[in-house]
Structure formats: structure tokens, C-alpha cells
C-alpha positions, 0 to 999 in steps of 0.5 A: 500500500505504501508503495502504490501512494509513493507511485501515486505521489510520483505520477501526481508531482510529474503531472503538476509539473508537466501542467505547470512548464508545458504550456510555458515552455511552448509559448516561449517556443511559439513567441520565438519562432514564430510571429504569432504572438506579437500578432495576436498581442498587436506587438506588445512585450508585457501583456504576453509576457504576463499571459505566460506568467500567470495564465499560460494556457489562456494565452497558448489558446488565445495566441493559436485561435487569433486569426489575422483577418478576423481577430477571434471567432466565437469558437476560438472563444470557446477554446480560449474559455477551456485554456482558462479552465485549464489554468485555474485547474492547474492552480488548484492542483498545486493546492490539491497535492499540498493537501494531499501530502500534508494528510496523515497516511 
């Protein structure tokens, strides 16, 4: 039993982090190689930069649904509302496995 909650803990600390860098890492990926981002942010710097920050997957979304002609469509506004639902449980994740661990066993 002990070993399964060692694996469980294991597996539930990869996910946070998987949640917590992959969308940040491919952002930065995005904002590089491509001109996507300083499109969909009409060349800002600090509004991106805080979307990476702190709503990573909103801004993921926002930056993959933004269309050059029409801005966002209401189904990219659909996509963009599940990235935002994606931040908020990757943040109460994090509180979720602090619980977790804090638990007597």
C-alpha cells in the first residue's frame, strides 16, 4: 500500500509539473519562432509576457485561435474559455497535492 501512494505521489508531482512548464515552455517556443504572438498581442512585450506568467494556457489558446483577418471567432472563444479552465485547474492542483501530502497516511 505504501508503495502504490509513493507511485501515486510520483505520477501526481510529474503531472503538476508537466501542467505547470508545458504550456510555458511552448509559448516561449511559439513567441520565438514564430510571429504569432506579437500578432495576436498587436506587438506588445508585457501583456504576453504576463499571459505566460500567470495564465499560460489562456494565452497558448488565445495566441493559436487569433486569426489575422478576423481577430477571434466565437469558437476560438470557446477554446480560449477551456485554456482558462485549464489554468485555474492547474492552480488548484498545486493546492490539491499540498493537501494531499500534508494528510496523515
Amino acid at each position: 500500500m505504501v508503495l502504490l501512494c509513493t507511485i501515486v505521489a510520483r505520477m501526481c508531482c510529474f503531472a503538476l509539473v508537466l501542467g505547470f512548464l508545458g504550456p510555458r515552455i511552448a509559448f516561449v517556443w511559439v513567441w520565438l519562432a514564430t510571429a504569432r504572438v506579437d500578432l495576436a498581442f498587436n506587438g506588445g512585450f508585457w501583456v504576453p509576457l504576463a499571459g505566460m506568467l500567470f495564465l499560460p494556457w489562456t494565452s497558448l489558446v488565445y495566441v493559436f485561435a487569433w486569426a489575422p483577418v478576423g481577430g477571434v471567432s466565437a469558437l476560438g472563444w470557446v477554446f480560449v474559455g477551456i485554456g482558462l479552465l485549464l489554468d485555474i485547474a492547474t492552480y488548484s492542483s498545486r493546492a490539491a497535492q499540498r493537501r494531499y501530502e500534508s494528510a496523515p497516511a
